[in-house]
C-alpha angles and dihedrals in degrees: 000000000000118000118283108261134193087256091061090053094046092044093050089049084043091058096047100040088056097035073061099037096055097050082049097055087042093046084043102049086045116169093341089088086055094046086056098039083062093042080068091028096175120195086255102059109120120231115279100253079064087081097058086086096083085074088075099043096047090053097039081049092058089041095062088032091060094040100054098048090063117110105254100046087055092099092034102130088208090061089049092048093057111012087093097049087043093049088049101049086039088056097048088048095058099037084046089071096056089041101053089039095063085051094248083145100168092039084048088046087060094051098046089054091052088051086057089048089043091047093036094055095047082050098050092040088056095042089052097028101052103072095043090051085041094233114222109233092256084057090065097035095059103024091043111056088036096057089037105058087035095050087037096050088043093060090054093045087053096056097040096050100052085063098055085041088064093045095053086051091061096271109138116269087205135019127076099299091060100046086050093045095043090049094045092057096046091052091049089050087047090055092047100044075047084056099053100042085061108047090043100042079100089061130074109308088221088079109041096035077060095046100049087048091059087054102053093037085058084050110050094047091057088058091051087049102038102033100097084034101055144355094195093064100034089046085051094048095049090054080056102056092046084049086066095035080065093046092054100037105039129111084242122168103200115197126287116269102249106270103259112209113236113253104258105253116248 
């Protein structure tokens, strides 16, 4: 391994200052972001227990936080391949929270979207990195599931914010045009969380098993929530989920990993 420098330590601070931060803006902002999400209820919110979700990722969040800042993970390559990513998605998360509550909804929606790339590139760096660091068991018990339902809720979040975005800029919340738009962005999260099963199934199963689980979790509440609303967006949802059954399930051969020439001896 290559010598310990300040960035590690600050990384590794980094990680850990915005795994806390974004557990306190959520704690902070409390039930006023779920008062406002029904003030621009859209035919794709999922129902309210969805949410509940964020309890696991909060506490498999701390869980990495606190395990890479432990001494002997400082140099981990893996660590310095996806703290970075971890420590921005955490902080959008958290400043997320202030921003939607005082109703700065396009401002929050950006946000939101660099939390997904945040939270995607920390995914796709473990998903590559992890064979190459040779990541221990406990590496891909505890990084996996963390990176996966964070990158896999965030997807959703993404979609379903959008829609409550357009609504809180004057768009209609019922009618033909929302059941279409809202049908039409479901489908397009469904091919993506379709996209990144595949392209990662080579990866730790950890991740993308989490990820997917996110998905469907996102799914299948909106179903519950939409079914007596709307069939077009139910309908919609349910192709999605089975867009990321098939991904799951499929006999897929994702694409070899580039040859990487061995490092000459010395």
């Amino acid at each position: 391994m290559t010598q310990p420098n300040p960035s590690d330590f600050a990384r590794q601070f980094a990680v850990i200052f915005t795994a806390i931060f974004q557990v306190y803006g959520s704690y902070t902002a409390g039930s006023s972001v779920g008062t406002i999400s029904q003030e621009f209820h859209s035919l794709i919110i999922p129902a309210t227990y969805a949410f509940a979700i964020w309890g696991p990722i909060f506490i498999l969040c701390a869980v990495y936080a606190v395990y890479q800042a432990l001494p002997v993970q400082r140099e981990n390559p893996l660590f310095r391949a996806i703290g970075w990513w971890t420590a921005g998605a955490f902080l959008a998360n958290g400043v997320w929270s202030y921003v939607f509550t005082n109703r700065q909804f396009i401002i929050a929606q950006a946000i939101i979207f660099v939390g997904f790339v945040c939270a995607g590139g920390a995914y796709l760096r473990f998903v590559r990195e992890a064979p190459d660091s040779r990541a221990t068991t406990v590496d891909n018990a505890i990084i996996g599931p963390a990176v996966g339902l964070l990158f896999g809720w965030l997807t959703a979040a993404n979609v379903v914010g959008l829609a409550a975005t357009l609504i809180a800029q004057g768009l209609a919340s019922a009618g033909q045009g929302a059941e279409v738009g809202g049908a039409a962005l479901l489908l397009l999260g469904g091919a993506i969380a379709f996209t990144v099963i595949l392209v990662s199934r080579r990866g730790a199963a950890s991740a993308w098993i989490g990820f997917a689980g996110a998905v469907l979790w996102a799914l299948v509440a909106i179903v519950v929530e939409q079914r007596s609303a709307s069939t077009l967006t139910s309908a919609a949802a349910v192709a999605s989920a089975l867009l990321v059954i098939l991904a799951l399930l499929g006999p897929w051969q994702t694409p070899a990993r580039p040859f990487r020439r061995p490092a000459a001896a010395v």
